[in-house]
C-alpha positions, 0 to 999 in steps of 0.5 A: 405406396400402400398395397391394396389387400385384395379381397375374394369374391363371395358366391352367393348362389350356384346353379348348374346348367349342365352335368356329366361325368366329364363336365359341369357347367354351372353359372354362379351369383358373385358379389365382388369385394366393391359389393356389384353383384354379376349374376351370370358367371359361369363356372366349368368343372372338369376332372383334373388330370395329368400331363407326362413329359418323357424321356427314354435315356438317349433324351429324346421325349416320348410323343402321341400324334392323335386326333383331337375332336376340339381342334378338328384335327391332329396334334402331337401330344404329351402322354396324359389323362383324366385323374379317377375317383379315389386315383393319385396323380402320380399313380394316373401319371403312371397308368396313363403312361404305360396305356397309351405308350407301352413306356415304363419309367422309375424315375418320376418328379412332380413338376407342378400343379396349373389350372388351365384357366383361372377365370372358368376353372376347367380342371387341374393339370398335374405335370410329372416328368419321366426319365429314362423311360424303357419300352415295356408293352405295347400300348392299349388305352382301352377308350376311343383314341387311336394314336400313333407314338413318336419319339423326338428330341426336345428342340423338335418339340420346341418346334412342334409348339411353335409351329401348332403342331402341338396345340395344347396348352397344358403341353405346352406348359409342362414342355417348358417346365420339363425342359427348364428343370433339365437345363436347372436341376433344382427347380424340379421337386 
């Protein structure tokens, strides 16, 4: 059997229909590779961002519990936060970090780079994972969130994911990622 090569789809025209600093919503002219042509697809900008997954040295990972305006309701969350402009990963990973925990760490490893919907695009997710992290200061995001820190071991956090407690998909993804370069060394960068 031959692969198919697949190809692109070409943009033949933008048009935002919204704009903020924290969105862009535009909706796109596409002409796929059989040459159709979609006249209404849209396109979501978000900033990309970052997603810590935590631990302090007896294993237990560092959790935020806060209100999540798109849930309606409360979630346990990874530490995590908006990249800005002119701003690293690593280095927001690490601001984001020490803000809304209080937690430092010296130990720090990219684990990977995920977009958190491929299809409308919605930013970037940068995934580190911490070690050994060690209280520092107490926390002070500076912005509207009011959040309650929490330590717990990663089989509770495996449950937390299972039961919807922790509702994000992005911590989700860096929990499983996180606790599969523990259990296989290598795989972590």
């Amino acid at each position: 059997m031959t692969e198919k090569i697949l190809e692109p789809w070409k943009t033949l025209a933008v048009r935002k229909v919204y704009t903020s600093p924290w969105v862009d919503v535009s909706v796109l002219k596409i002409r796929l590779p059989d040459g159709h042509i979609v006249d209404d697809y849209h396109q979501i900008d978000l900033p990309g961002f970052v997603v810590v997954f935590a631990q302090v040295s007896n294993g237990q990972v560092i959790l935020i519990r806060q209100y999540k305006q798109g849930i309606h309701g409360l979630s346990l969350c990874l530490p995590a936060g908006a990249i800005e402009e002119g701003e690293d990963p690593l280095s927001t990973a690490q601001r984001e970090f020490l803000e809304e925990t209080g937690y430092v760490s010296d130990e720090w490893h990219r684990l990977a780079n995920l977009v958190t919907n491929t299809n409308y695009g919605c930013g970037t997710a940068h995934v580190f994972v911490a070690k050994n992290a060690r209280w520092y200061a107490e926390p002070n995001s500076g912005d509207l969130e009011e959040m309650q820190v929490t330590l717990l071991s990663p089989t509770r956090v495996l449950e937390a994911i299972r039961s919807g407690e922790m509702a994000s998909l992005s911590n989700a993804a860096a929990v499983t990622l996180a606790l599969n370069s523990i259990i296989n060394p290598s795989q972590s960068t």
